[in-house]
PDB file of N, CA, C, O and CB in Angstrom:
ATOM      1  N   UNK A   1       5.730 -13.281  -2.477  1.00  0.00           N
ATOM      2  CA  UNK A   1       5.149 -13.429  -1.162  1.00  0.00           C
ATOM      3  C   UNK A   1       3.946 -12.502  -1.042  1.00  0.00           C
ATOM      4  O   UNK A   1       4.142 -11.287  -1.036  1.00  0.00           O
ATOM      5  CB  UNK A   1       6.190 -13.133  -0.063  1.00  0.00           C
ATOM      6  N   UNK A   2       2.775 -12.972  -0.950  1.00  0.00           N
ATOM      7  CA  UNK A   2       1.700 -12.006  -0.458  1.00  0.00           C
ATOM      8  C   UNK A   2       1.534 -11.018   0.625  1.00  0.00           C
ATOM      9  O   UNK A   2       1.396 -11.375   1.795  1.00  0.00           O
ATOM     10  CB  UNK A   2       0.852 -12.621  -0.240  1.00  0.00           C
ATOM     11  N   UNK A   3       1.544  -9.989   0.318  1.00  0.00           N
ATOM     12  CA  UNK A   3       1.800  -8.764   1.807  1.00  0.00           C
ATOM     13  C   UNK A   3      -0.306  -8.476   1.727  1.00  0.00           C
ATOM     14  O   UNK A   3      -1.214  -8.683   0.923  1.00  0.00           O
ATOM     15  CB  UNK A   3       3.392  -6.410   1.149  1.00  0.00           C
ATOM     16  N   UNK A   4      -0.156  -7.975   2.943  1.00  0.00           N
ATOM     17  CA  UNK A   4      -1.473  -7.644   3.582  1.00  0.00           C
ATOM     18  C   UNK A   4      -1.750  -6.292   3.415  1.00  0.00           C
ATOM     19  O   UNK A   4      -1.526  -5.699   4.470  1.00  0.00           O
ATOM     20  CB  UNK A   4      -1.535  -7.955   5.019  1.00  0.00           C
ATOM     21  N   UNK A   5      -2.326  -5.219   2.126  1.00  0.00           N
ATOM     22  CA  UNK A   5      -2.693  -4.066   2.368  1.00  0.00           C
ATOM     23  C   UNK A   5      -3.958  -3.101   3.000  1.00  0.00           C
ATOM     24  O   UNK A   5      -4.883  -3.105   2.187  1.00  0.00           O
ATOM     25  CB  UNK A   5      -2.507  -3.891   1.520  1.00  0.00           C
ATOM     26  N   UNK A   6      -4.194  -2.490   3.893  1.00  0.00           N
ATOM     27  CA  UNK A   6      -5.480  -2.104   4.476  1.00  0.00           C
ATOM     28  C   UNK A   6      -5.683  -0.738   3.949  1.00  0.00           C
ATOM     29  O   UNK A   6      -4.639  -0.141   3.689  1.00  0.00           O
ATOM     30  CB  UNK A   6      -5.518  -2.159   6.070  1.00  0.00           C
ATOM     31  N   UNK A   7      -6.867  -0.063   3.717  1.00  0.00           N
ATOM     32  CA  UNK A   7      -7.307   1.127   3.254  1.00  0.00           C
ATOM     33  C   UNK A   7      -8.611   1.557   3.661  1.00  0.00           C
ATOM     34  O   UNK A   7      -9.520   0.811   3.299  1.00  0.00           O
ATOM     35  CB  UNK A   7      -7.251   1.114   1.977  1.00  0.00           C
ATOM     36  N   UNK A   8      -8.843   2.283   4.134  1.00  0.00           N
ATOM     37  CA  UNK A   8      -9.945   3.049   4.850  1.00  0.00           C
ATOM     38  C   UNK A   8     -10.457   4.673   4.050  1.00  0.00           C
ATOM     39  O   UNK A   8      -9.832   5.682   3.723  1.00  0.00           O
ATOM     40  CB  UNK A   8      -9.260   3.333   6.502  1.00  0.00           C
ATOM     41  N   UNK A   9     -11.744   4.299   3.982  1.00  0.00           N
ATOM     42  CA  UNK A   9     -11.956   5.260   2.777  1.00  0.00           C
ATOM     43  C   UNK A   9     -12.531   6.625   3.606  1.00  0.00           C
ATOM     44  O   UNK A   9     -13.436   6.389   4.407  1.00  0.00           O
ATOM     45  CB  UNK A   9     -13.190   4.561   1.491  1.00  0.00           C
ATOM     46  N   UNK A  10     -12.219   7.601   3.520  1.00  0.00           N
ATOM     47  CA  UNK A  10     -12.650   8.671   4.798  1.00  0.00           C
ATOM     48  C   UNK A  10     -13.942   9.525   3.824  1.00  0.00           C
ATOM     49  O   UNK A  10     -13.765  10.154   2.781  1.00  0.00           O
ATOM     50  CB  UNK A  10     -10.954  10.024   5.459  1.00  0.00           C
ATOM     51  N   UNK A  11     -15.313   9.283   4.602  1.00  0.00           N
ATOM     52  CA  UNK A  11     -16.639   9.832   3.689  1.00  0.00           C
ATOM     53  C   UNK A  11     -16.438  11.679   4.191  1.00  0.00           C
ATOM     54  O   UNK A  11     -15.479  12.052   4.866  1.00  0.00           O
ATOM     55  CB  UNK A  11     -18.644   8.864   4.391  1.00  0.00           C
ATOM     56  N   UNK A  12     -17.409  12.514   3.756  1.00  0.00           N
ATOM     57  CA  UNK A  12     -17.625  13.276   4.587  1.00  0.00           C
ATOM     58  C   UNK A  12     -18.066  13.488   5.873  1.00  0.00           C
ATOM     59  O   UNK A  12     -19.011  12.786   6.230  1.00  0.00           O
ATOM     60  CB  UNK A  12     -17.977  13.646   4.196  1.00  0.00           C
ATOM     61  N   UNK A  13     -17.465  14.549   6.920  1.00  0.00           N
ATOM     62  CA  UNK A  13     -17.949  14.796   8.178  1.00  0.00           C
ATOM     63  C   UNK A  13     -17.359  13.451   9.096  1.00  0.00           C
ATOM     64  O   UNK A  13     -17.913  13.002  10.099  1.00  0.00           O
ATOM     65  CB  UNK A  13     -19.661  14.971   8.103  1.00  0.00           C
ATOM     66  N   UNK A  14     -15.927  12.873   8.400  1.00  0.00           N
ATOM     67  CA  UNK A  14     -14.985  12.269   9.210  1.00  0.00           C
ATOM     68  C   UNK A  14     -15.471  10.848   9.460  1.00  0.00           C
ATOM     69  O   UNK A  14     -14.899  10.107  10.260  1.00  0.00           O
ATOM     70  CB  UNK A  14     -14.770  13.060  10.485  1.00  0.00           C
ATOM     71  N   UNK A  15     -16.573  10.475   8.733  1.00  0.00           N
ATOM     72  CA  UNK A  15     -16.939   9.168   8.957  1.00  0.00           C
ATOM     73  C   UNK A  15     -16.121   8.504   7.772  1.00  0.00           C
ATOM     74  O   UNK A  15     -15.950   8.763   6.581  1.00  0.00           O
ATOM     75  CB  UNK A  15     -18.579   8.931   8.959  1.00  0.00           C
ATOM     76  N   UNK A  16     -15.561   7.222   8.934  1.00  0.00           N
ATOM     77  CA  UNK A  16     -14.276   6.601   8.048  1.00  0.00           C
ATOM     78  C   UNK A  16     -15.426   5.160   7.662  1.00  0.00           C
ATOM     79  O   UNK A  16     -16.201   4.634   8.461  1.00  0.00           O
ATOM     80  CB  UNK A  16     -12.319   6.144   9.248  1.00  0.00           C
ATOM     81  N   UNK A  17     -15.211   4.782   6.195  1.00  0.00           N
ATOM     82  CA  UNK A  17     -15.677   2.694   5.838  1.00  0.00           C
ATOM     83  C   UNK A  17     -14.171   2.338   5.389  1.00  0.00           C
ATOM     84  O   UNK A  17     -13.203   3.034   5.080  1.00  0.00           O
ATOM     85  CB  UNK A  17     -17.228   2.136   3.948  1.00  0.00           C
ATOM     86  N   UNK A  18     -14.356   1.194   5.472  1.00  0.00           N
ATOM     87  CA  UNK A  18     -13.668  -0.222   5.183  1.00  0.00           C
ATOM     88  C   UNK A  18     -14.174  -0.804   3.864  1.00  0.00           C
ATOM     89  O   UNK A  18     -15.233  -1.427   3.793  1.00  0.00           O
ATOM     90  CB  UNK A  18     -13.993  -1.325   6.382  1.00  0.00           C
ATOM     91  N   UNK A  19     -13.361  -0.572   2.813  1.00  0.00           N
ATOM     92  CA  UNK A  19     -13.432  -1.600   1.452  1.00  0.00           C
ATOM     93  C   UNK A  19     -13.880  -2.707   1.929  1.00  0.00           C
ATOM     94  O   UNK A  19     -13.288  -3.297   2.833  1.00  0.00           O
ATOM     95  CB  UNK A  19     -12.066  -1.961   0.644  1.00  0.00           C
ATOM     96  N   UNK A  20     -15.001  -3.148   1.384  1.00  0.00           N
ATOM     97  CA  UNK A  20     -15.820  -4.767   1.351  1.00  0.00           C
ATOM     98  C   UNK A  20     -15.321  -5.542  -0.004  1.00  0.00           C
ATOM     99  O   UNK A  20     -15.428  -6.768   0.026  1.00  0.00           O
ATOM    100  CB  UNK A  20     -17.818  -4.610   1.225  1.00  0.00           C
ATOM    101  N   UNK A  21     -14.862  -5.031  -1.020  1.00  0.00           N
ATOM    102  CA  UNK A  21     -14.211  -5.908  -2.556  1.00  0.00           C
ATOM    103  C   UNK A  21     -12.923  -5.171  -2.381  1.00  0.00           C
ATOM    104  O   UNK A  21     -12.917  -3.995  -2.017  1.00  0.00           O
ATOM    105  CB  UNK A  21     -15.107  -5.586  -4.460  1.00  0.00           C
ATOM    106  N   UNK A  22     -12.153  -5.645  -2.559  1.00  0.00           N
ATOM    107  CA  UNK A  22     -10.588  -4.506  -3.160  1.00  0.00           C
ATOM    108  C   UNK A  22      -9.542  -5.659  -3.352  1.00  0.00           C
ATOM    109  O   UNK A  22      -9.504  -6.675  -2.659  1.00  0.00           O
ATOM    110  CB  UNK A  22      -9.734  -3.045  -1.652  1.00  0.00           C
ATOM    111  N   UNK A  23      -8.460  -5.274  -4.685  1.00  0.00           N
ATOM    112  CA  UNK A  23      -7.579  -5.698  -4.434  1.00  0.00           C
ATOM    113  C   UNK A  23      -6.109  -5.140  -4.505  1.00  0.00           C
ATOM    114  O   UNK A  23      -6.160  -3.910  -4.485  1.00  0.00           O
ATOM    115  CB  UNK A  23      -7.809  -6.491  -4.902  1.00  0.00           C
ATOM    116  N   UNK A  24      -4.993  -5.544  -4.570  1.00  0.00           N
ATOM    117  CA  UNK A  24      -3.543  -4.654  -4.249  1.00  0.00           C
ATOM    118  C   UNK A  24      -2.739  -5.272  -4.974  1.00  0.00           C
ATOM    119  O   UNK A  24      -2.924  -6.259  -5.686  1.00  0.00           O
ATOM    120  CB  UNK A  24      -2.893  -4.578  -2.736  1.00  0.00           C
ATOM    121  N   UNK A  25      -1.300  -4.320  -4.670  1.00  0.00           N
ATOM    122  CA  UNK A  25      -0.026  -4.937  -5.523  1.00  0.00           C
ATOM    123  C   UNK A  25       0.193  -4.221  -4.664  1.00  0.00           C
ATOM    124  O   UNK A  25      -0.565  -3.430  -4.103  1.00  0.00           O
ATOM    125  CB  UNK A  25       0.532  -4.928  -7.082  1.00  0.00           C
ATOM    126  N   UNK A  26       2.193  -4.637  -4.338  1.00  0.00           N
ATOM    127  CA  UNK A  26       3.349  -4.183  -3.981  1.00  0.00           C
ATOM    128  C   UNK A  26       4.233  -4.568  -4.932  1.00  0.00           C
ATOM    129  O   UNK A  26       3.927  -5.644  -5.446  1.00  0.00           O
ATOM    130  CB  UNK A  26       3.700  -4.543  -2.771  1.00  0.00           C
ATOM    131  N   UNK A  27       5.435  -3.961  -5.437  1.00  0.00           N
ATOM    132  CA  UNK A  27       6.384  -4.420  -6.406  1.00  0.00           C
ATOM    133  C   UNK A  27       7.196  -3.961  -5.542  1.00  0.00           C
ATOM    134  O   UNK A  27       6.986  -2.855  -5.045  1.00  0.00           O
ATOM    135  CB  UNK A  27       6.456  -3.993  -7.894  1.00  0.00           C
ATOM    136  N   UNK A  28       8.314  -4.738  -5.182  1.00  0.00           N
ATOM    137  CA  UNK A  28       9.729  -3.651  -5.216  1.00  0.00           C
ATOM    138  C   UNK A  28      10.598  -3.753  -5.838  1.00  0.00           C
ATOM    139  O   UNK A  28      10.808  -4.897  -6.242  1.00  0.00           O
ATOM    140  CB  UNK A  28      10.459  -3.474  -4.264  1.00  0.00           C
ATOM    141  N   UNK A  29      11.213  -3.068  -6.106  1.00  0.00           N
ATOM    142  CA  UNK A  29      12.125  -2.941  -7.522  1.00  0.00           C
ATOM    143  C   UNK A  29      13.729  -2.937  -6.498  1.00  0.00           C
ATOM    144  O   UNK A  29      14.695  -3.486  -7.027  1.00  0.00           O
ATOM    145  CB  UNK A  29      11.698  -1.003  -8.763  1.00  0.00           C
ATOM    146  N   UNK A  30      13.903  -2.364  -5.194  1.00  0.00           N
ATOM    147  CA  UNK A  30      15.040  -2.257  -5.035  1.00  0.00           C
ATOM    148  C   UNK A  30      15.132  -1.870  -3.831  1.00  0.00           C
ATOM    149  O   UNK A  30      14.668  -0.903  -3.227  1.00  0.00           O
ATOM    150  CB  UNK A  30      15.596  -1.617  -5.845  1.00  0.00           C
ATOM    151  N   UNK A  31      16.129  -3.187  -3.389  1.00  0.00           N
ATOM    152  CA  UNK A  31      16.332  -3.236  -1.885  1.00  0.00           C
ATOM    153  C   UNK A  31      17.577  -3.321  -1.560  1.00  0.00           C
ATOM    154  O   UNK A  31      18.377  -4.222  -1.815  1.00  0.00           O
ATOM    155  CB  UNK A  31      15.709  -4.272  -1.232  1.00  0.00           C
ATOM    156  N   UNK A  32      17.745  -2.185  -0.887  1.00  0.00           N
ATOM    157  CA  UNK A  32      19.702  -1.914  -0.046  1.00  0.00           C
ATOM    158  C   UNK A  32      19.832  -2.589   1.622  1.00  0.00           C
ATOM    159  O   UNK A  32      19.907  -1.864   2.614  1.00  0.00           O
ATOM    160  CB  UNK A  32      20.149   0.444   0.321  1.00  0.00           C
ATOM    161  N   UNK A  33      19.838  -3.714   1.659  1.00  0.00           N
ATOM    162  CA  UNK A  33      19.959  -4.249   3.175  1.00  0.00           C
ATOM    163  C   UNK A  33      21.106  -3.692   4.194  1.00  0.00           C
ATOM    164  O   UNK A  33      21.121  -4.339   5.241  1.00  0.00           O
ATOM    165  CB  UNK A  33      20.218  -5.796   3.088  1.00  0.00           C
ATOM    166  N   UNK A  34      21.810  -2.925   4.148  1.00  0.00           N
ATOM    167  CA  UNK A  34      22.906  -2.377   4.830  1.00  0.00           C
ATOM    168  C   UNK A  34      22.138  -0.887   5.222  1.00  0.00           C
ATOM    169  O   UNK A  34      21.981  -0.599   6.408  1.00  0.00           O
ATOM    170  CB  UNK A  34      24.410  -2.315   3.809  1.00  0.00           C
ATOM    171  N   UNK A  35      21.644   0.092   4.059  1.00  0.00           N
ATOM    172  CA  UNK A  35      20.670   0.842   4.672  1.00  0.00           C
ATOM    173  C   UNK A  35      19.383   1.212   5.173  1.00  0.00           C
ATOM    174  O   UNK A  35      19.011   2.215   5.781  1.00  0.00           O
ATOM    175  CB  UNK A  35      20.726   1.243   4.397  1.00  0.00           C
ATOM    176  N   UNK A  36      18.602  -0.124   4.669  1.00  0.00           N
ATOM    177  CA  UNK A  36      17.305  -0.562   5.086  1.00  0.00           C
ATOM    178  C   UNK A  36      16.080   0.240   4.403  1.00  0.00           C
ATOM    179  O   UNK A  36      14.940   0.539   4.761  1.00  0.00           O
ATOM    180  CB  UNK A  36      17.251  -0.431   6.611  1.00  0.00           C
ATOM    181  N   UNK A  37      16.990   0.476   3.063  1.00  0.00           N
ATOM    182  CA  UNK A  37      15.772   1.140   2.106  1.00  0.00           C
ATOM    183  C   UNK A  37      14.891   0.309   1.259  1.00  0.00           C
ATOM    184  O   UNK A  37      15.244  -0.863   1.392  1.00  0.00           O
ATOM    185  CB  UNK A  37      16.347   2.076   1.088  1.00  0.00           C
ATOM    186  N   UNK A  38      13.499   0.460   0.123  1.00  0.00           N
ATOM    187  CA  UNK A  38      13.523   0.082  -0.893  1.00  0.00           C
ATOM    188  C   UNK A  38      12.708   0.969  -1.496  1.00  0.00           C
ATOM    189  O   UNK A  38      12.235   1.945  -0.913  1.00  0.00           O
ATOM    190  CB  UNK A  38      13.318  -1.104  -0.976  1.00  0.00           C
ATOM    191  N   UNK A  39      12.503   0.686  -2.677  1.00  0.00           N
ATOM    192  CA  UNK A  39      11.870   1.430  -3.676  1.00  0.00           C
ATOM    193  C   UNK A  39      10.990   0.910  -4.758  1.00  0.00           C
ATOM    194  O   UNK A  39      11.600  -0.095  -5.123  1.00  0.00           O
ATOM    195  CB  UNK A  39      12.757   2.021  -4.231  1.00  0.00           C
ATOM    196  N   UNK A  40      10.255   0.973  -5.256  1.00  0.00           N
ATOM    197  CA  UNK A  40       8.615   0.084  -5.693  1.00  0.00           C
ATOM    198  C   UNK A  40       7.850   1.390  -6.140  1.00  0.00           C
ATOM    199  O   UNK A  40       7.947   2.612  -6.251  1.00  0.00           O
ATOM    200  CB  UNK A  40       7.532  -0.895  -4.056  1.00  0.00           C
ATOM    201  N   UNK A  41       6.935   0.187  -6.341  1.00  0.00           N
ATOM    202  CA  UNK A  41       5.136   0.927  -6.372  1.00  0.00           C
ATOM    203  C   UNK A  41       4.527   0.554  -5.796  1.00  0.00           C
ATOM    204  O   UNK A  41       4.920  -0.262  -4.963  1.00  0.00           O
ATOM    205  CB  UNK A  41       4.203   0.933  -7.353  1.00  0.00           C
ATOM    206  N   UNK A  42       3.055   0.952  -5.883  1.00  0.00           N
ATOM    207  CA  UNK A  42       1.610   0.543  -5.077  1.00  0.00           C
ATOM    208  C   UNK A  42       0.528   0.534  -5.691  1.00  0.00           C
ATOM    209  O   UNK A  42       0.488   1.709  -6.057  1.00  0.00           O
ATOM    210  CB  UNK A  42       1.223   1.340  -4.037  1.00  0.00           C
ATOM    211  N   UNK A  43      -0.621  -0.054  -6.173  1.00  0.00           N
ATOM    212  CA  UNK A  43      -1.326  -0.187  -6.031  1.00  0.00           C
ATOM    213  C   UNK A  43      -2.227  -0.836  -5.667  1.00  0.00           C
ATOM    214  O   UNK A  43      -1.990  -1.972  -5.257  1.00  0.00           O
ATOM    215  CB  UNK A  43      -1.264   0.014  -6.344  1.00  0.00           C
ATOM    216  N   UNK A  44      -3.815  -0.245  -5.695  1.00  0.00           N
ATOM    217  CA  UNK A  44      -5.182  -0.881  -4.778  1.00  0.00           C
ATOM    218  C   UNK A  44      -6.330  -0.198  -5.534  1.00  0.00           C
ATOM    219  O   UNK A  44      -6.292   0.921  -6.046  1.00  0.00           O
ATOM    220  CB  UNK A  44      -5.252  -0.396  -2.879  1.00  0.00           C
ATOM    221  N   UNK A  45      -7.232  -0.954  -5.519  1.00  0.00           N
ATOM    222  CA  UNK A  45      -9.092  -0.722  -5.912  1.00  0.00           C
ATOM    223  C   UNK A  45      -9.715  -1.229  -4.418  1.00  0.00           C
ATOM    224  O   UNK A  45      -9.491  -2.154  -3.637  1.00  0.00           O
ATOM    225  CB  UNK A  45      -9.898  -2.079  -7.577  1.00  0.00           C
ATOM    226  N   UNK A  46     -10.533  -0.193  -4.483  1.00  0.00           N
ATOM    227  CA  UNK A  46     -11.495  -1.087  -3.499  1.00  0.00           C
ATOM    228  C   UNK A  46     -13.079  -0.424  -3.766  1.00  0.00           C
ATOM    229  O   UNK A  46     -13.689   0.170  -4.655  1.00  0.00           O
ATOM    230  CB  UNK A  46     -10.945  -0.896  -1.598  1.00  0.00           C
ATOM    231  N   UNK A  47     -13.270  -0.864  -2.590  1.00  0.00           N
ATOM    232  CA  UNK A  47     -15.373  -0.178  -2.767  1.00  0.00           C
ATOM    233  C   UNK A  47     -15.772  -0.442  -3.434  1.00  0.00           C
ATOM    234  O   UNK A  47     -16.517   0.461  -3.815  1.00  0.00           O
ATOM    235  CB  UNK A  47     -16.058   1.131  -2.991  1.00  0.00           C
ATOM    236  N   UNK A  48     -15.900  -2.017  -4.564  1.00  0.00           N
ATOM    237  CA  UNK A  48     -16.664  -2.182  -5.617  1.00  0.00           C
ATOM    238  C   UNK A  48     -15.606  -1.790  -7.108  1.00  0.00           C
ATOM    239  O   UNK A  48     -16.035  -1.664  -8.255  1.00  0.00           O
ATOM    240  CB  UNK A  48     -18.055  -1.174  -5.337  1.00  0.00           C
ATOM    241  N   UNK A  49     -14.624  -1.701  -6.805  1.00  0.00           N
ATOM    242  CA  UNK A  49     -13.378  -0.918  -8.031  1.00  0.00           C
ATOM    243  C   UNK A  49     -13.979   0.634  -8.294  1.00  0.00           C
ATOM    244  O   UNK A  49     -14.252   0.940  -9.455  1.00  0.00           O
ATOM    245  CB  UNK A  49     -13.333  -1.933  -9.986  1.00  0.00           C
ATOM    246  N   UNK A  50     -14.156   1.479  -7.360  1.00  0.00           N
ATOM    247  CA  UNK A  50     -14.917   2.951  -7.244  1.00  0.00           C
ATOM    248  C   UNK A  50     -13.757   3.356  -6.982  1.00  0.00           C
ATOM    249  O   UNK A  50     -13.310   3.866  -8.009  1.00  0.00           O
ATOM    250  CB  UNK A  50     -16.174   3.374  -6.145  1.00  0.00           C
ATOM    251  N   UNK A  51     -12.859   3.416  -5.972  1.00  0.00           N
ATOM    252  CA  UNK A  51     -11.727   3.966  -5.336  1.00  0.00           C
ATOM    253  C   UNK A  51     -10.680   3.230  -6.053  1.00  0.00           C
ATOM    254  O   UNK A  51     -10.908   2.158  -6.613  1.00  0.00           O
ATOM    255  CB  UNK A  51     -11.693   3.813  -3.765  1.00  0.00           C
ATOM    256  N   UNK A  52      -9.468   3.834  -6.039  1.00  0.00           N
ATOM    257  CA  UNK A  52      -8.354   3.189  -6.636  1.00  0.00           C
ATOM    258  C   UNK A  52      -7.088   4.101  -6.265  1.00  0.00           C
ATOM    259  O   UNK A  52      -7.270   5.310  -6.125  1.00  0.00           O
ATOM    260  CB  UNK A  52      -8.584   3.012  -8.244  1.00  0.00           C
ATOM    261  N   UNK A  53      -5.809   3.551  -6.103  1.00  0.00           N
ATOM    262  CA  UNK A  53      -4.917   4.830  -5.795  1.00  0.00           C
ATOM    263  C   UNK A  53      -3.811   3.579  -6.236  1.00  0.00           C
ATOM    264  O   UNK A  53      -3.833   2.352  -6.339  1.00  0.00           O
ATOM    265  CB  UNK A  53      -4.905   5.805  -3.908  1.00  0.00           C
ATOM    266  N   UNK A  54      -2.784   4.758  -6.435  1.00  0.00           N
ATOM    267  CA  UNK A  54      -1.427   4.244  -7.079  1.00  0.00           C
ATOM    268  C   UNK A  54      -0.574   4.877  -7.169  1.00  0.00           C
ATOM    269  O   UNK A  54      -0.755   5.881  -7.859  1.00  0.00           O
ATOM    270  CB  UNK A  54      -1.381   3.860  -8.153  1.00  0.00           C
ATOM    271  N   UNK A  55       0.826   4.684  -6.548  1.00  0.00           N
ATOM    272  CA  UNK A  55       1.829   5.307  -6.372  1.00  0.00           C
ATOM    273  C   UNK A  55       3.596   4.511  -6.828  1.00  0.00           C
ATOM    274  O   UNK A  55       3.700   3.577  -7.623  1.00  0.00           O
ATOM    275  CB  UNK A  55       1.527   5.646  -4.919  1.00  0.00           C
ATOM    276  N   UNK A  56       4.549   5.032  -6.249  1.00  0.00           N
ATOM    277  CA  UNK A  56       5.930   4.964  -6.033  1.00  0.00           C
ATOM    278  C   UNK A  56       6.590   5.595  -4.946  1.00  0.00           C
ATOM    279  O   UNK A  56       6.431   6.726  -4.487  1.00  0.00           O
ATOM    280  CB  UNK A  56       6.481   5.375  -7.031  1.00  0.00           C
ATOM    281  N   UNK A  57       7.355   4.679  -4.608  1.00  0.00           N
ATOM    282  CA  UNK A  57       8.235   5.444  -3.674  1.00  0.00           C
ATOM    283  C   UNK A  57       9.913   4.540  -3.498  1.00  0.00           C
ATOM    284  O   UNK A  57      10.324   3.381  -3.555  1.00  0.00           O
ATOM    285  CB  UNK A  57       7.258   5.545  -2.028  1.00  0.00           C
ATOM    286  N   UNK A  58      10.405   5.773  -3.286  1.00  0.00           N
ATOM    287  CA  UNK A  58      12.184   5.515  -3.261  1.00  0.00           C
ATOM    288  C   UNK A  58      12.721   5.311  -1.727  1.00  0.00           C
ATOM    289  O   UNK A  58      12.242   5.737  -0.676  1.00  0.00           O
ATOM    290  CB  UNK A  58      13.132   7.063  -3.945  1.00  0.00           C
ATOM    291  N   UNK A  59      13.618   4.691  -1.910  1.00  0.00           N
ATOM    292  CA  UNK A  59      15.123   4.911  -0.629  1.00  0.00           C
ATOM    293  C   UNK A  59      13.956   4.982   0.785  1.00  0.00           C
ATOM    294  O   UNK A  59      14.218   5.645   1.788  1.00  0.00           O
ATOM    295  CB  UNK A  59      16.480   7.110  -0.878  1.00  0.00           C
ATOM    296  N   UNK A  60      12.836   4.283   0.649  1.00  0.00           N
ATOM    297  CA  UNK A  60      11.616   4.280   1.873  1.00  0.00           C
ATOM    298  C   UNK A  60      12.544   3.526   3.120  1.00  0.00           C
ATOM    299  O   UNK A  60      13.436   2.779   2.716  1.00  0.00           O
ATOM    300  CB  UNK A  60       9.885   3.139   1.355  1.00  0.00           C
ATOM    301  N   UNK A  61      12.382   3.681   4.626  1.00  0.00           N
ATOM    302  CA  UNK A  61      13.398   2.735   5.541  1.00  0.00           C
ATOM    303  C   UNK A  61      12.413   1.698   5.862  1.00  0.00           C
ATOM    304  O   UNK A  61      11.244   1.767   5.483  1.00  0.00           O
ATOM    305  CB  UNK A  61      14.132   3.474   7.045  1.00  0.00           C
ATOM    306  N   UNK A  62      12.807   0.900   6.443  1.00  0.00           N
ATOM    307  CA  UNK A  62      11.889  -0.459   6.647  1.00  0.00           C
ATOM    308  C   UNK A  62      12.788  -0.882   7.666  1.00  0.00           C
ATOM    309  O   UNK A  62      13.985  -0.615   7.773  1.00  0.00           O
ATOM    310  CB  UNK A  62      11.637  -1.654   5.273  1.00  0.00           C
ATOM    311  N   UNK A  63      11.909  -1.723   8.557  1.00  0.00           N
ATOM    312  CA  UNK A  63      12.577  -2.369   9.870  1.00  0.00           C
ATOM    313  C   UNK A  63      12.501  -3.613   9.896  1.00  0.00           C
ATOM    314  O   UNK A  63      11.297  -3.863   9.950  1.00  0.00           O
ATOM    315  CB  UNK A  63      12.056  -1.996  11.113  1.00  0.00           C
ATOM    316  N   UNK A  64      13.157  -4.679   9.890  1.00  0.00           N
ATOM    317  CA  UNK A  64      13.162  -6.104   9.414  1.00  0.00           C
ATOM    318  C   UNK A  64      12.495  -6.968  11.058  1.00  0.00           C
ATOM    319  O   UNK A  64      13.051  -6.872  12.152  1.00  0.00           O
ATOM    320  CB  UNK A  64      15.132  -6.626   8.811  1.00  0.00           C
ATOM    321  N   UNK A  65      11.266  -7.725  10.785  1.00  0.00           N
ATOM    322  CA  UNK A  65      10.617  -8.101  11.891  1.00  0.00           C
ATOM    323  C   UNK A  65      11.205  -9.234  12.640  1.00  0.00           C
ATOM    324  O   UNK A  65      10.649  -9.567  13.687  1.00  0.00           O
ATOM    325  CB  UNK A  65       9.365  -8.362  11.556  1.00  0.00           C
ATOM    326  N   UNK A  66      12.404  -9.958  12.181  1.00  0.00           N
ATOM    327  CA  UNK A  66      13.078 -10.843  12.533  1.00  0.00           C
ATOM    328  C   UNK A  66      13.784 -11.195  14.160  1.00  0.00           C
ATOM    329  O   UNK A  66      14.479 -12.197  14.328  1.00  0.00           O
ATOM    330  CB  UNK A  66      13.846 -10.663  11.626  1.00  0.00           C
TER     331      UNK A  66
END
């Protein structure tokens, strides 16, 4: 399922841009529906593939929009 990621690149002296090219991933590797965790990675490029960031995270809570 395609999820929607946004990223805002903060310049100096607090002036925030908006990626004009970028693209993303979400993986999740593991979802507990009784405690409303999961656990994955992340990544994203944006600004032309200049910026890039990439992570993991565990046992994260999530609220089901249903």
């Amino acid at each position: 399922t395609p999820v929607l990621v946004a990223a805002i690149i903060k310049q100096g002296g607090g002036h925030y841009t908006f990626p004009t090219r970028d693209t993303s991933s979400i993986t999740i590797y593991k979802i507990h529906t009784r405690t409303r965790v999961l656990s994955g990675k992340f990544f994203f490029m944006a600004n032309n593939r200049t910026v890039t960031g990439e992570g993991s995270f565990k046992n994260t809570c999530y609220v089901s929009l249903q």
